[in-house]
C-alpha positions in Angstrom: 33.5 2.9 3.4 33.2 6.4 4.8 35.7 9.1 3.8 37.0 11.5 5.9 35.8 15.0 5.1 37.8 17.7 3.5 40.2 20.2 5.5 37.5 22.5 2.9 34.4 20.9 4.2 35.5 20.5 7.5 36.0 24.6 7.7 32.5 25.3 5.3 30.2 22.6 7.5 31.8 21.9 10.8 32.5 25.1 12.6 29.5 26.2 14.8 31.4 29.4 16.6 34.7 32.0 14.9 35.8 34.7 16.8 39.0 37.0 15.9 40.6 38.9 18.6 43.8 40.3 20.0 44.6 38.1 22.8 47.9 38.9 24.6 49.6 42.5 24.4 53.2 43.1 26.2 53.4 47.1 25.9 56.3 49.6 26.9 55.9 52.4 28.5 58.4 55.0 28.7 59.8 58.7 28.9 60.6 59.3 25.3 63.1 62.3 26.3 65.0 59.6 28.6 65.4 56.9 26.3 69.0 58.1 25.4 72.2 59.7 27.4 71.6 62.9 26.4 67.9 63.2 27.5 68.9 62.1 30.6 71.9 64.5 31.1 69.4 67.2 29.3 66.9 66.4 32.4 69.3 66.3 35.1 71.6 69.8 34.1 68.7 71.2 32.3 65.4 70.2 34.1 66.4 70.1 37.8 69.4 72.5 37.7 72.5 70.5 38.4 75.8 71.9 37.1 76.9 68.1 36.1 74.9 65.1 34.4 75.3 62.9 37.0 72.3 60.0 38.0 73.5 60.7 41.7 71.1 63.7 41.1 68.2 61.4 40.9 69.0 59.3 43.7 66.4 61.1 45.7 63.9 60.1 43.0 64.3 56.8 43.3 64.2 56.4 47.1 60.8 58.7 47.3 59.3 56.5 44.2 60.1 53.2 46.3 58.8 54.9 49.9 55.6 55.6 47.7 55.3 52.0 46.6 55.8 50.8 50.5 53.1 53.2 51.9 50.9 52.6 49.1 50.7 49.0 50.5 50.2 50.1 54.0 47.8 52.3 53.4 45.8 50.0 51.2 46.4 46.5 53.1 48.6 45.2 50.2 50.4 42.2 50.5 54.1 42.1 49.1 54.9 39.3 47.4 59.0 38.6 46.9 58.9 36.5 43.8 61.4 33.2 44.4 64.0 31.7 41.7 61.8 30.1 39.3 58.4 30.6 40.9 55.5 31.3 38.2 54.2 34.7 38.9 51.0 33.8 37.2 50.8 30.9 38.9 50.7 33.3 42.6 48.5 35.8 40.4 45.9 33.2 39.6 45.4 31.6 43.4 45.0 35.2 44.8 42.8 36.7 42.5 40.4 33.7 43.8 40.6 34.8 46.8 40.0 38.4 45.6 36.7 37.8 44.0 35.7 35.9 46.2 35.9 38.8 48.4 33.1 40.4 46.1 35.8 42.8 44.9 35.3 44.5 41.4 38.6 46.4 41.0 42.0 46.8 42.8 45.2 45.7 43.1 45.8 42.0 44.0 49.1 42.3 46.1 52.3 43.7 44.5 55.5 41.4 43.8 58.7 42.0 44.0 61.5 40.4 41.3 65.3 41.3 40.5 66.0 41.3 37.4 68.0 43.0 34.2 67.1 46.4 32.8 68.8 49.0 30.6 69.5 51.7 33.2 71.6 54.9 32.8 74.8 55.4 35.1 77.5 57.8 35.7 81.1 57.1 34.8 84.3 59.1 34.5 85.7 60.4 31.2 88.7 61.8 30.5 89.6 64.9 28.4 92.8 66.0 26.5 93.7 68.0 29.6 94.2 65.4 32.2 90.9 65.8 33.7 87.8 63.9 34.2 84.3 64.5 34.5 81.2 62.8 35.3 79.4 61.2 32.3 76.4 59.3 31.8 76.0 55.9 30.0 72.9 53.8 29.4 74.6 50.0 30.6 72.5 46.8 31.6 72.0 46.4 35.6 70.3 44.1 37.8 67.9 46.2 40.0 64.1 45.8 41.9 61.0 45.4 39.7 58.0 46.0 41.8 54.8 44.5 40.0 51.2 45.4 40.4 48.9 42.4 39.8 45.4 44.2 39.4 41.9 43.6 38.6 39.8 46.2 36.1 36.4 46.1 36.1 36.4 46.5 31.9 39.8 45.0 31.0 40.0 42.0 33.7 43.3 40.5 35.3 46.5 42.8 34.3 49.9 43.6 35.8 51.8 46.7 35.5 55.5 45.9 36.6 57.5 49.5 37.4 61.7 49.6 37.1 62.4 51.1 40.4 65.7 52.5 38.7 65.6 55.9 37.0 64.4 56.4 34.6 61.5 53.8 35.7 60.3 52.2 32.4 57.4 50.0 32.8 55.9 47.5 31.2 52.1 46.2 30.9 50.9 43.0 30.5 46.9 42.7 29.5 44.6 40.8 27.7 42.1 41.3 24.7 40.0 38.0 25.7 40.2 39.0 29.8 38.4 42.4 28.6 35.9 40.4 26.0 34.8 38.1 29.0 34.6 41.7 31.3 32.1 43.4 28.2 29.9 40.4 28.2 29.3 40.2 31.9 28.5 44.0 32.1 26.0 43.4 29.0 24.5 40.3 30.4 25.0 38.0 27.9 25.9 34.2 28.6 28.9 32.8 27.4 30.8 29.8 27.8 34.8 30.5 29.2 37.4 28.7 27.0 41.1 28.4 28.7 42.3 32.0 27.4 38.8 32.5 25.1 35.2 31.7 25.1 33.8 28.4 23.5 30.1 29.8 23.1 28.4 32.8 23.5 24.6 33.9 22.9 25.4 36.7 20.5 28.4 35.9 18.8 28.0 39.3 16.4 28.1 41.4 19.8 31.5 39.8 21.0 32.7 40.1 17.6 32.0 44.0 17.5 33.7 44.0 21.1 36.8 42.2 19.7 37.2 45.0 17.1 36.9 47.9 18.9 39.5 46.7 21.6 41.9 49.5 20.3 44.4 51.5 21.2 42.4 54.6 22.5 40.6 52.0 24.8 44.4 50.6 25.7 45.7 54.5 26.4 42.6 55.1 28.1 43.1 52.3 30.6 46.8 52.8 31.1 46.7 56.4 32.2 43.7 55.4 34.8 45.8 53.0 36.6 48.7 55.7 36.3 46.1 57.7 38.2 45.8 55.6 41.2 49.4 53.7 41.7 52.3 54.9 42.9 53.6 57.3 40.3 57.6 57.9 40.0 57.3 61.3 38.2 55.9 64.4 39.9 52.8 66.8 38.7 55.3 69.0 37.9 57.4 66.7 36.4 54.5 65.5 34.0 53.6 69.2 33.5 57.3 69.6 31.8 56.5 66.5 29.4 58.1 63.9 31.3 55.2 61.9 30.6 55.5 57.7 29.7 54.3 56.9 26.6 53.5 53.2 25.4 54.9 51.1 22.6 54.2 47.8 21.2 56.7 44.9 22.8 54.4 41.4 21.9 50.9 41.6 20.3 49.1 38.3 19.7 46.0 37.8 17.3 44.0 35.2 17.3 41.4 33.6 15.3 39.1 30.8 17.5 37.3 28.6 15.6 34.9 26.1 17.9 33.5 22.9 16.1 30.5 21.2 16.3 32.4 18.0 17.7 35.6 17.1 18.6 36.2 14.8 16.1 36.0 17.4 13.1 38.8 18.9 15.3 41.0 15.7 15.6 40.1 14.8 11.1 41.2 18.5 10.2 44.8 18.7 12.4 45.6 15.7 11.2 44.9 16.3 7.9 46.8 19.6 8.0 49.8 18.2 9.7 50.2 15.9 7.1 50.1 18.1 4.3 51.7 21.3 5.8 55.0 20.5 7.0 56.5 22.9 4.4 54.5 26.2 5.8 57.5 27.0 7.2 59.5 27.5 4.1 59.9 30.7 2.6 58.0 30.2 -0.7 55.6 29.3 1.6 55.9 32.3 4.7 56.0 34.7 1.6 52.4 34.4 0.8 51.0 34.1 4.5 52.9 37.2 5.3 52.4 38.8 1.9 56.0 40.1 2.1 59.0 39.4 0.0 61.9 37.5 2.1 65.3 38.9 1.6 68.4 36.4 1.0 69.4 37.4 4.3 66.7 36.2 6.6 66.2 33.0 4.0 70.1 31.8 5.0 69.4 32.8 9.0 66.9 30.3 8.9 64.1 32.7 10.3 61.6 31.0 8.4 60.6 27.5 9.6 58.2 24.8 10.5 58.0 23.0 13.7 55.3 20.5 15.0 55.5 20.3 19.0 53.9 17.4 20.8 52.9 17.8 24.4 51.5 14.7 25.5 49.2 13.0 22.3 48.1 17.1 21.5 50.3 18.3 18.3 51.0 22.0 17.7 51.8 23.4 14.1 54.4 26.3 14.5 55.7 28.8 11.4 58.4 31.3 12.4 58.8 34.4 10.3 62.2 36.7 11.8 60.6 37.9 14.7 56.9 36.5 13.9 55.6 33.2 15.0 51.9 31.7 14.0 50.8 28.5 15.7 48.2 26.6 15.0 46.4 23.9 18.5 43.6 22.7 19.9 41.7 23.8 22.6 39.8 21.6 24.3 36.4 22.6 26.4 33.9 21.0 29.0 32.0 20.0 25.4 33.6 21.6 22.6 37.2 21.5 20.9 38.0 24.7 19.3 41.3 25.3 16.6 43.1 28.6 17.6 45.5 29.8 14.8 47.6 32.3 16.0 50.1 35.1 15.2 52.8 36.5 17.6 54.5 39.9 16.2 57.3 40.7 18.5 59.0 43.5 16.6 56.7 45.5 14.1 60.0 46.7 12.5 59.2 43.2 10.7 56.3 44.3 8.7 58.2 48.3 8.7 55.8 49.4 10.6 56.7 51.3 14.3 56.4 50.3 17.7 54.3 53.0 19.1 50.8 52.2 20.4 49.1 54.3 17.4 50.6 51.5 14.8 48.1 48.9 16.4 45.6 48.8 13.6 48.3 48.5 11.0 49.5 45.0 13.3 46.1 44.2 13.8 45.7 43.9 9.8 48.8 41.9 9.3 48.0 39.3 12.1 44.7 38.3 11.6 45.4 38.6 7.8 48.1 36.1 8.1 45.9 33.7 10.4 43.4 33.6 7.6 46.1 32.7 4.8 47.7 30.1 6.6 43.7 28.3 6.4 43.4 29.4 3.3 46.9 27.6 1.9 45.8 24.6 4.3 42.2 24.0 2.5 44.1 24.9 -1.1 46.7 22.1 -0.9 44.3 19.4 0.6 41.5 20.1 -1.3 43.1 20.9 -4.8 41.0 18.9 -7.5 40.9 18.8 -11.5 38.6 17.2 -13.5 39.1 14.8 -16.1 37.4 17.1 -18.7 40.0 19.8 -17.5 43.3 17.8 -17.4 42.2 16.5 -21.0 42.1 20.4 -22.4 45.2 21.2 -21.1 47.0 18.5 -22.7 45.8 20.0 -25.9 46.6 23.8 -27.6 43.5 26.1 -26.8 42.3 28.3 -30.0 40.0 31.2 -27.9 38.3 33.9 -30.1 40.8 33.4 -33.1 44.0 33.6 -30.4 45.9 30.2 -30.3 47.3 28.9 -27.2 50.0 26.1 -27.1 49.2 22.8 -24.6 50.3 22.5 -20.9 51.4 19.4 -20.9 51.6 17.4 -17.6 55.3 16.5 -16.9 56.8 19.0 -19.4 59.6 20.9 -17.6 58.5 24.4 -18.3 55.4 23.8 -17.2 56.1 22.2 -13.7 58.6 25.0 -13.3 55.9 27.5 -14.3 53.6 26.1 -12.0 55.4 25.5 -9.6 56.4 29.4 -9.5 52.5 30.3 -9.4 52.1 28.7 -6.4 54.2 31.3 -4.8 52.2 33.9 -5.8 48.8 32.4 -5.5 47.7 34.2 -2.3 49.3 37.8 -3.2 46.8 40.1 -2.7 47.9 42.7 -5.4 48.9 39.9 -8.0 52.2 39.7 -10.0 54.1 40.9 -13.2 56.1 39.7 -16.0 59.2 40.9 -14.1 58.3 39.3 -11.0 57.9 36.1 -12.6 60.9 35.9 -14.9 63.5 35.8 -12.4 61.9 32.8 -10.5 60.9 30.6 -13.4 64.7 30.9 -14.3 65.7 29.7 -10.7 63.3 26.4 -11.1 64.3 25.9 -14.4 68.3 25.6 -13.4 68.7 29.0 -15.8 70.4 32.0 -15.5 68.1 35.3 -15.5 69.1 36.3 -19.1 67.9 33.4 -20.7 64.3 33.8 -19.7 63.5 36.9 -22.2 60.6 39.2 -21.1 59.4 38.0 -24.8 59.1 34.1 -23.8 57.7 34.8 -20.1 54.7 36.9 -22.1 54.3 33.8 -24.7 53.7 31.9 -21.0 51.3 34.4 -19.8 49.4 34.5 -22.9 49.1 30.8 -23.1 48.2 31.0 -19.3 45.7 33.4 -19.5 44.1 31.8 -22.8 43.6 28.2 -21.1 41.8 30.3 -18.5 44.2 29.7 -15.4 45.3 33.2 -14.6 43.1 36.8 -15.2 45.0 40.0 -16.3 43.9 42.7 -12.8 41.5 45.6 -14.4 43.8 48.8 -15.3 47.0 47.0 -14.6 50.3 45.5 -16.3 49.5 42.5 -13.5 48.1 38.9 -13.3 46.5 36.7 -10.6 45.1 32.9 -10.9 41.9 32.1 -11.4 40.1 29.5 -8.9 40.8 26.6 -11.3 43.9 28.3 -12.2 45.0 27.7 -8.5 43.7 24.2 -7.7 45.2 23.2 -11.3 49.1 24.4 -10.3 48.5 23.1 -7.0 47.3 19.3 -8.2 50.1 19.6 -11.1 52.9 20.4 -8.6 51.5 18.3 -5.9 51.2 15.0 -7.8 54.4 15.1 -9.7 56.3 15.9 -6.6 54.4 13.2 -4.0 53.2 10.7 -6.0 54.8 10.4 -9.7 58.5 11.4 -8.8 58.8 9.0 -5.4 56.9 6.4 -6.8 58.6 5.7 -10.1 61.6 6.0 -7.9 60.5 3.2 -6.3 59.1 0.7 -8.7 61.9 2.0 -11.6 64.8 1.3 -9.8 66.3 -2.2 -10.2 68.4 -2.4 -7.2 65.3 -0.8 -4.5 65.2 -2.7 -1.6 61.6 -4.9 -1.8 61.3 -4.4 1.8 62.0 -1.2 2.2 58.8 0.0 0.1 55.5 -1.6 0.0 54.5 -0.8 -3.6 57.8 -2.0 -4.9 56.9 -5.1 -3.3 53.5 -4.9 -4.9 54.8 -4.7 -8.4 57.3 -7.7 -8.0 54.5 -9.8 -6.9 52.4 -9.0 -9.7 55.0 -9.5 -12.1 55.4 -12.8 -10.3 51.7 -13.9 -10.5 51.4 -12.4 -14.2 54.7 -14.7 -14.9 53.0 -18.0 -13.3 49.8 -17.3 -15.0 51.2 -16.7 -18.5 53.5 -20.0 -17.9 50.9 -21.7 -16.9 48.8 -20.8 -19.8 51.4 -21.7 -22.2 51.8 -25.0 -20.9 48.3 -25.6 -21.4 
């Protein structure tokens, strides 16, 4: 009989391509002075003169911006696009930038759309003083009002749209992609590749498209942005610019991803199985707390902002994990010959990780995403491939004498110890390790204790004994602990058996009223004590 390989194996021996890249990036751009009612009221009295903050002012603004957006069009041969109900603007984006290349064109803009839709605009009311009178007043309220996208092609960074408010004080927002401007580099180097649906699926220097993905940063992004500023339709004078009315960008959506192409797609088909079988609980927050490396307040834990979800399109599964504003997902991608995992991480509000929004913050994101892709494989190949010997299991059951220190036994099954291990687990992927403190607290939670009963005395005795059986390491220079690589697969095999196999199955075959056909091993059992009845009758008679 052949086994299937190992989630570990299939990850060590099966992967013939890995690339890690920022895919998607949503930005914000923006005037920061106008973000608020009083920078607005600040530009209109201050700025252009006016004795009273009033958007009426601006009026003029607004209808020169969107004359500049019409002639732009003329001038250039533009199409305008007015975007339907419903209708898939990258569905209309895709079918004419065919048309575009085929046209031999390297740069430009596509056509420009047209959408209504909400924004957060500022507008003039009437408030009322203590003397009877009224003045105008400005208030930042939601509106409906024009959008006027640019669908574009850059020679470095690919497709892109840049979609401009056409409402003071004309935020934008710009849509671009890290794989788009991968694909771009390699065609201007010359080096073949292979074009995956949103990625590549081969490539002759792999090491060269990694470097590429790395230095996709935000002085490349900035860079870019203030080019195309240069040649559209720009709502904000030279003059107005001059004054430091200048947009800025922030960080909306960011989405990094790790590719991972295997040798054939069956590896692909063995390994999401396996992982959807044995991850349904990534979404928990034991479980969210390691792959983000972040400690989970009660608050977000009763939302239910941390969770698990497997999709299905089709016969095509999806793993999804959703942390507050985060969401990692884990599908296949499938190629003319290859099938490739992508494992990605979406951070929609970098107030998550307390980190800001502004475009600089991108290699502190960065970090956190692909560091989280990473941990969800590395939890995935731990609690599959977690293995103890019988050599092992035997020493464990028995007290450990090391260098004239004694060590009581972990016994399999005793309580403190599947509590205690069971609490490791949750700290087996922290990268800075965990104290005395940090583990008395949640070893009196799995135990059914209150906090006061666990002494800082008894949870060292633990640690000792831990430490002398060789599962966890005290960290060079410091008061903390992490596990060892046996130390992790043991806690992991300990918590895993006891909680899939021992507790359900003596459930099971222990209780006398189970339904026989409502579990195949109690059925087992009753025929074998049938046949073992028959035979010993059978005997006796004889």
């Amino acid at each position: 009989m052949n086994l299937k390989p190992s989630v570990a194996e299939l990850q060590k021996e099966h992967i013939v391509m890995e690339l890690e890249s920022i895919d998607r990036m949503y930005l914000n751009a923006y005037v920061p002075q106008l973000t608020t009612e009083a920078g607005v009221a600040g530009f209109v009295r201050g700025y252009l003169g006016n004795r009273f903050a009033s958007t009426k002012q601006v009026a003029e603004m607004t209808e020169s911006f969107v004359e500049s957006i019409m002639q732009f069009a003329l001038d250039h041969k533009i199409d305008l696009v007015r975007f339907q109900k419903g209708q898939r603007k990258d569905d209309v984006m895709q079918g004419r930038l065919r048309i575009f290349r085929k046209k031999k064109h390297q740069e430009g803009v596509v056509f420009i759309g047209v959408a209504q839709e909400k924004a957060r605009v500022p507008r003039t009311v009437r408030k009322a003083f203590g003397n009877g009178g009224t003045i105008p007043w400005i208030n930042y309220s939601s509106a409906n009002v024009n959008f006027y996208y640019f669908y574009c092609l850059d020679e470095e960074f690919g497709p892109f749209f840049i979609k401009f408010c056409s409402y003071f004080p004309y935020t934008a927002k710009l849509c671009i992609n890290g794989h788009e401007y991968l694909k771009c580099q390699l065609e201007r180097r010359g080096i073949g590749y292979e074009a995956l649906d949103n990625g590549i699926s081969w490539c002759e220097d792999v090491a060269t498209a990694q470097r590429i993905c790395d230095h996709f940063d935000e002085r490349k992004i900035e860079a870019f942005f203030r080019k195309w500023l240069r040649r559209l339709p720009h709502p904000f004078s030279a003059k107005d610019r001059q004054a430091g009315y200048r947009y800025d960008l922030s960080i909306l959506q960011a989405e990094f991803s790790l590719t991972q192409i295997w040798n054939r797609a069956l590896s692909g088909r063995y390994f999401f199985e396996e992982v959807i079988r044995e991850n349904i609980d990534l979404g928990r927050p034991e479980q969210v707390q390691l792959i983000f490396s972040r400690k989970l307040k009660r608050s977000t834990v009763a939302d239910g902002r941390c969770r698990t979800r497997i999709i299905t399109e089709g016969v095509i599964p999806s793993l999804h994990i959703y942390y507050k504003n985060t969401h990692s997902k884990q599908y296949l991608k499938a190629a003319k010959r290859r099938t490739g995992l992508r494992t990605e991480t979406t951070i929609n509000n970098a107030y998550d990780f307390g980190i800001g929004r502004r475009l600089r913050n991108l290699a502190a994101l960065r970090q956190i995403g692909f560091q989280a892709n990473r941990r969800i494989l590395e939890v995935e190949k731990l609690t599959h491939d977690c293995c103890i010997g019988q050599q092992s299991f035997q020493q464990l059951q028995q007290p450990a004498n090391v260098e004239g220190q004694h060590a009581s036994a972990l016994r399999f099954g005793d309580p403190r110890v599947q509590a205690l291990f069971a609490v490791l687990v949750l700290f087996s992927l922290q990268p800075q390790g965990f104290r005395n403190k940090e583990l008395r607290p949640l070893l009196a939670q799995a135990l059914g204790l209150d906090c006061q009963e666990i002494t800082q005395g008894k949870t060292s005795y633990d640690l000792r004994r831990l430490r002398l059986h060789g599962l966890i390491e005290r960290i060079a220079h410091t008061h903390r602990y992490q596990l060892t690589t046996i130390g992790l697969r043991t806690v992991l095999f300990y918590s895993r058996t006891l909680n899939r196999v021992i507790r359900p199955g003596l459930s099971q075959i222990a209780h006398p009223n189970f339904p026989r056909d409502r579990s195949k091993l109690t059925a087992a059992f009753r025929h074998l004590e049938t046949e073992l009845t028959n035979y010993l009758t059978q005997k006796k008679a004889a």
